[in-house]
N, C-alpha and C positions, 0 to 999 in steps of 0.2 A: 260286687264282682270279686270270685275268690283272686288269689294271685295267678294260677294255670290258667284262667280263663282270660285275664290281662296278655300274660306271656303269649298267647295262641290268637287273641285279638292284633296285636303289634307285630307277631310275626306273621300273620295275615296280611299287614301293611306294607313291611319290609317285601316280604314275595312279590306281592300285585307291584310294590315300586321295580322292584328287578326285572321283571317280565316286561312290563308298558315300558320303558325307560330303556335301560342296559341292556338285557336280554332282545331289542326289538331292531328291527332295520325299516330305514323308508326307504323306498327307489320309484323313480318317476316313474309317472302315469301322463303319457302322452294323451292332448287333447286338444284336436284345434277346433281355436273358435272365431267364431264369426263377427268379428266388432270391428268396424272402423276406425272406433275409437282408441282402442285398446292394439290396433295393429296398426294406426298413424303413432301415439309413442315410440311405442318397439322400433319401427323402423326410422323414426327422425332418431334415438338413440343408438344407434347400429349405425345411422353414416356420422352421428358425432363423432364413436367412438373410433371406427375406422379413421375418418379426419385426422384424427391426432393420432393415431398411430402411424401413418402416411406421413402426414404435412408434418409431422412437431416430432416426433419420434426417429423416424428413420432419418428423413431428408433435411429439417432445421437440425435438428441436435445431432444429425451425420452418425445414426443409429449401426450405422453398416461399416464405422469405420474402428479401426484399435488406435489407440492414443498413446502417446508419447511426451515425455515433458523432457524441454533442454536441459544442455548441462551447459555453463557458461563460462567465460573468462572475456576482460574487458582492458581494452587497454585505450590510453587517454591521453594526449597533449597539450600543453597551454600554447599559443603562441600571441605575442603581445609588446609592445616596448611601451612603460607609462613613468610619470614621472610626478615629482610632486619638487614646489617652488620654497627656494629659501627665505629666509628671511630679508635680504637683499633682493630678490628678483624680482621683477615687475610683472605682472600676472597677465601678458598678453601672448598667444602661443598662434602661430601662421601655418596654413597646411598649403602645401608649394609643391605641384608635380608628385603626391604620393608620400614628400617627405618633410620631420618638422623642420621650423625653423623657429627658433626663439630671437623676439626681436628686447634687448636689456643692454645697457652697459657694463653689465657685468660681466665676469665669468662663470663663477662658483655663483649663479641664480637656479640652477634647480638640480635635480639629482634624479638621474636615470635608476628606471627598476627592471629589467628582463626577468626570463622565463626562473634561473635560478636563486632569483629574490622573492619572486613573492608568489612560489608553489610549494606550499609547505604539510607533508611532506612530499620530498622529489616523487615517490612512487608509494599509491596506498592505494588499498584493496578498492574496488569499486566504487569510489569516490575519487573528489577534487576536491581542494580547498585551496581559494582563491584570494590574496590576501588585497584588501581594499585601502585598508587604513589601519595607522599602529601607532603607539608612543612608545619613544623609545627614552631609556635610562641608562647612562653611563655609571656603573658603579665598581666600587673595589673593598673590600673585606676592611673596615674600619668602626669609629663609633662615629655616630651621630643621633638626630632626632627623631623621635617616633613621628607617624603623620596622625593628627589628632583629630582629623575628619572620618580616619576608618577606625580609629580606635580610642576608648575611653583613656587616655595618659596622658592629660595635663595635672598640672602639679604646683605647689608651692614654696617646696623642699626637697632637699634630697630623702627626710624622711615619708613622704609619699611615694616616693619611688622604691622607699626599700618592703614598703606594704603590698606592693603589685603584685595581684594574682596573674598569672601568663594563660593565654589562651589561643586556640588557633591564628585569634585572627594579628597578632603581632606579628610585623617583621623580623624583629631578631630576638635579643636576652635583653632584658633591663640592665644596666648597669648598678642601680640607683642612686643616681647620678640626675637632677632636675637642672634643665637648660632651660636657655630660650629659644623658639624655634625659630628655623631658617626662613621660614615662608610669614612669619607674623611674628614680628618683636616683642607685641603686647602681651602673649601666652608664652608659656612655660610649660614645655612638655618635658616626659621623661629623656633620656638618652637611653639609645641601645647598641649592644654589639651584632653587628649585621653586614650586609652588601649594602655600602653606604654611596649613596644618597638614595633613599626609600622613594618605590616608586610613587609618583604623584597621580591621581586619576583627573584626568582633564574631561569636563563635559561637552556634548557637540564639539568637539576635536575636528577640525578640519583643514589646522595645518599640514596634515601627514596624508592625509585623502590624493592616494593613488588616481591622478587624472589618466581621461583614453581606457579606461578599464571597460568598459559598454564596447570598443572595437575591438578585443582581443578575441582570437577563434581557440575554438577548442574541437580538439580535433579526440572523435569517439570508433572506435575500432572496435566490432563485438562480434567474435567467433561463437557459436553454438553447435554443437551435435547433435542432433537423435539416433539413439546407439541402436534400439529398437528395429531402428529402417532402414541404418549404416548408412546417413546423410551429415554430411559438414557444411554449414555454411555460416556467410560472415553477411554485415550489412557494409557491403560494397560491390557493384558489379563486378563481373567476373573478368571482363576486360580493359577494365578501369585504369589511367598510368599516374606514378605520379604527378604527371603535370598537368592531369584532369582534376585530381584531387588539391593541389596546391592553388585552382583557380577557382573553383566552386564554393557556393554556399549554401547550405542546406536551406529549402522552402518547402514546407510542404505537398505545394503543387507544383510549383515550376521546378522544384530540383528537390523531390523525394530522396534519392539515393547517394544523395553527397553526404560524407561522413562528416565534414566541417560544419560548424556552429558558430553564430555567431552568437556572443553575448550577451547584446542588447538584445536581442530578439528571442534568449532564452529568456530575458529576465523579462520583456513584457508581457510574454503568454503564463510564465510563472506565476507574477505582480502585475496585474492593471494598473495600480493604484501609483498615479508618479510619486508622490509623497511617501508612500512606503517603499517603493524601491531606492528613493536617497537616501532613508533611514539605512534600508537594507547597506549599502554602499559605506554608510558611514559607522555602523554596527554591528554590522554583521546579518547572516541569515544562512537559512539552508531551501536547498530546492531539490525536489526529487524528480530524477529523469527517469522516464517510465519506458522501457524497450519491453514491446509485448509482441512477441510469434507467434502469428497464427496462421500453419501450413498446412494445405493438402497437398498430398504425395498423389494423389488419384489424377490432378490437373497435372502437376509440372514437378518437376524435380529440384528448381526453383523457388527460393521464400525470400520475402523482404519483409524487414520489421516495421512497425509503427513508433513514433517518437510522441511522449508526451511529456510537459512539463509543468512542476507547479510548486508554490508552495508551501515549506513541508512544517514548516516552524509557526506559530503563533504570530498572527500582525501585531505591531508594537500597539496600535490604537486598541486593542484587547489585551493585551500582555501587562500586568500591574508590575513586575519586576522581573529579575533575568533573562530579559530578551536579549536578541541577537544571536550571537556567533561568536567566543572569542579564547585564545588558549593564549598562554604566554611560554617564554621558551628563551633560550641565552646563546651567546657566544662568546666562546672565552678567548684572550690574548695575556700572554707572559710577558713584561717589558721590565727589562732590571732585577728579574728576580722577587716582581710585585705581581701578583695576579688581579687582571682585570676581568668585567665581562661588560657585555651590549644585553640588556632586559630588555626585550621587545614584547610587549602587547599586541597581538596581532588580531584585529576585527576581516572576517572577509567572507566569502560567500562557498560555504559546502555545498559540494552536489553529491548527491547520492544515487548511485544510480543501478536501478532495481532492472533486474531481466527477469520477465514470466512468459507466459504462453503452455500452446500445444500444439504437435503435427497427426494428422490422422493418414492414415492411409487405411483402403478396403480389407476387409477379413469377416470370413464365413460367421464364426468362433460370436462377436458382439450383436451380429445381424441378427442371425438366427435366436440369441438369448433377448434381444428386444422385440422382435416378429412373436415368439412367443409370449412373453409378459406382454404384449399388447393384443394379440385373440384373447387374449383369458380375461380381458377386460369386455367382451362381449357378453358374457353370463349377466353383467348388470345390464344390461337390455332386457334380457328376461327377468330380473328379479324386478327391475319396473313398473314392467308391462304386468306380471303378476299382480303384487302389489296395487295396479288400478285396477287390474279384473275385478280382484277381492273386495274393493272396500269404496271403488266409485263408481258402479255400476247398477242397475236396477236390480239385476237379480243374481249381485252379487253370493247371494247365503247357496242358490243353485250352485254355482261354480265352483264354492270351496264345498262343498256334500262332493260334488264330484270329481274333485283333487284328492280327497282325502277318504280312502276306505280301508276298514278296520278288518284285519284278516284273522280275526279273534272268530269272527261269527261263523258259524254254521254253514257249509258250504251250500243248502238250499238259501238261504236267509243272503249269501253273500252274490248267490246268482241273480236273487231276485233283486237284490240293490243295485249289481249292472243293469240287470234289465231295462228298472224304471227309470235307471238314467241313461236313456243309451241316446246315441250320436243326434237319433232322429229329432231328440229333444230341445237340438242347440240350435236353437231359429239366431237368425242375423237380428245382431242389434247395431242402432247407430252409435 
């Protein structure tokens, strides 16, 4: 085959592809047909799809409405009086008409904590942190010994102290300078320049363990907007006093709308687990309080939030290391011209608390764009119903001949193919 007669063979190909292909259009060819079978799908498909466009479209998923998400600000209260027992006090504490009484011969047996001891910080963004439990360290800018449980610097000499690499985890500067230490005579630790006396870490600590901390309230104020709808509202009735609010406790069902908390009841729905809410208590933990808005403006002008709680941190019985809760933090005093400070370790319980949601109100604008996207889900009824015409059917090869005609042919040759297949040919099938 010379080369022109290739060229002329393959553009031969190219054209017929152009023509059948690019060059051509389908457009239906309406046909009805007579099948039980084929017209029982079609129409179980046509009330599914309607169904969900009805039931799950418009009316569950409130297809008809325009949405809106809050904007937030939260404000918080601790209230609470707890106390934790001296080394002198006797460990028995009497509740009498509402108020304590410590029954000790002492005086100085335990130490009062209010709302500005143990809310740290006084005001922080959508959170609480609640302090449980703490060790405290008295110290003042001197030398002394390293602690040689948190860090490698015991020693035999002053010259192993003058080999010391320094690394984060040291308290202060080596001197190099080899003692003995304050806490065990038999080691020899380095000495260093620091806030002396170096904090000690105590395990299970439960001298300093904030008792009555489970009846403290906390009290949750949570304004929201929808700028969208130009609605304000808070979770608290609208004619609510304070001295409805100073006597309430929030319950779920018996007292939804009371903004007061009680503690112990945030921390059992938080923590089931008693074992891990004492850990919690004496280590710290975090818990997230979930305020979620879900308003329709179509009903009421009116919205109350939902309260959920739980917790948000790792359980210590899964946790292999840095559990808890715990930041440290100082307070300094001048006396004689010597600077002091109080090192407190504070363990205690974050709350965190998240606001989401949405409000809906009616509009043409979402309706109308999901009434549409859901008819146009009707053409898969026919593409179904087709589909079994074609291919489950006795005489399925009839029905695609007579879906499909080629307007290539010859307009006697294309009349005579309606002809023979005209209406009167389509007997009822089951």
């Amino acid at each position: 085959m010379s080369s022109a007669q290739k060229f002329r063979t393959y553009f031969g190909y190219g054209r017929q592809f152009l023509t059948n292909s690019l060059l051509s259009y389908s457009t239906i060819r309406e046909a009805k047909i007579h099948s039980k079978r084929v017209s029982l799908v079609f129409r179980l498909f046509q009330i599914g799809i309607i169904s969900y466009i009805i039931g799950w479209s418009i009316i569950y998923e409130k297809g008809y409405q325009l949405f809106d998400q809050p904007r937030s600000t939260v404000t918080t209260k601790v209230k609470g009086l707890g106390y934790t027992f001296t080394d002198k006090g006797e460990r028995e504490l009497r509740l009498m008409n509402q108020k304590f009484r410590f029954k000790t011969p002492f005086k100085d047996d335990f130490r009062i904590f209010d709302t500005a001891d143990y809310i740290i910080p006084p005001v922080d963004y959508n959170s609480i942190f609640l302090m449980t439990n703490f060790v405290e360290t008295r110290q003042t800018q001197s030398q002394c010994d390293e602690n040689y449980k948190d860090v490698d610097c015991e020693c035999q000499n002053d010259t192993d102290c003058s080999k010391i690499v320094l690394t984060n985890s040291w308290n202060g500067i080596p001197t190099g300078n080899c003692i003995t230490s304050s806490t065990n005579e038999s080691i020899k630790v380095c000495e260093i320049e620091s806030w002396c006396p170096v904090e000690r870490e105590i395990k299970n600590n439960e001298k300093n363990l904030i008792q009555n901390i489970e009846n403290f309230t906390i009290f949750i104020k949570n304004d929201v907007t929808f700028e969208r709808f130009d609605r304000k509202l808070r979770n608290i009735l609208p004619n609510t006093t304070n001295q409805v609010i100073s006597k309430c406790i929030y319950h779920p069902i018996n007292d939804p709308y009371c903004p007061i908390f009680l503690v112990k009841d945030v921390l059992n729905e938080a923590e089931p687990n008693e074992q891990e809410r004492k850990l919690m208590m004496m280590k710290g933990g975090v818990i997230l309080v979930s305020i979620n808005w879900k308003c329709n403006f179509d009903k009421s002008r009116l919205c109350f939030p939902t309260f959920k709680f739980s917790r948000f941190d790792l359980q210590f019985n899964k946790a292999s290391a840095a559990s808890g809760f715990n930041f440290r933090f100082a307070k300094y005093l001048e006396v004689n011209e010597t600077m002091y400070r109080m090192l407190i370790k504070a363990y205690g319980l974050r709350f965190v608390i998240d606001v989401s949601g949405e409000g809906g109100k009616f509009n043409f604008v979402p309706f109308l764009i999901n009434l549409g996207a859901g008819l146009g889900l009707l053409s898969v009824a026919s593409i179904v119903a087709d589909f079994v015409l074609l291919n489950f059917t006795s005489r399925k090869k009839f029905y695609r001949e007579l879906k499909e005609l080629n307007s290539n042919l010859d307009e006697d040759s294309l009349t005579s193919n309606i002809r023979s297949k005209s209406f009167t040919d389509l007997k009822t099938e089951n």
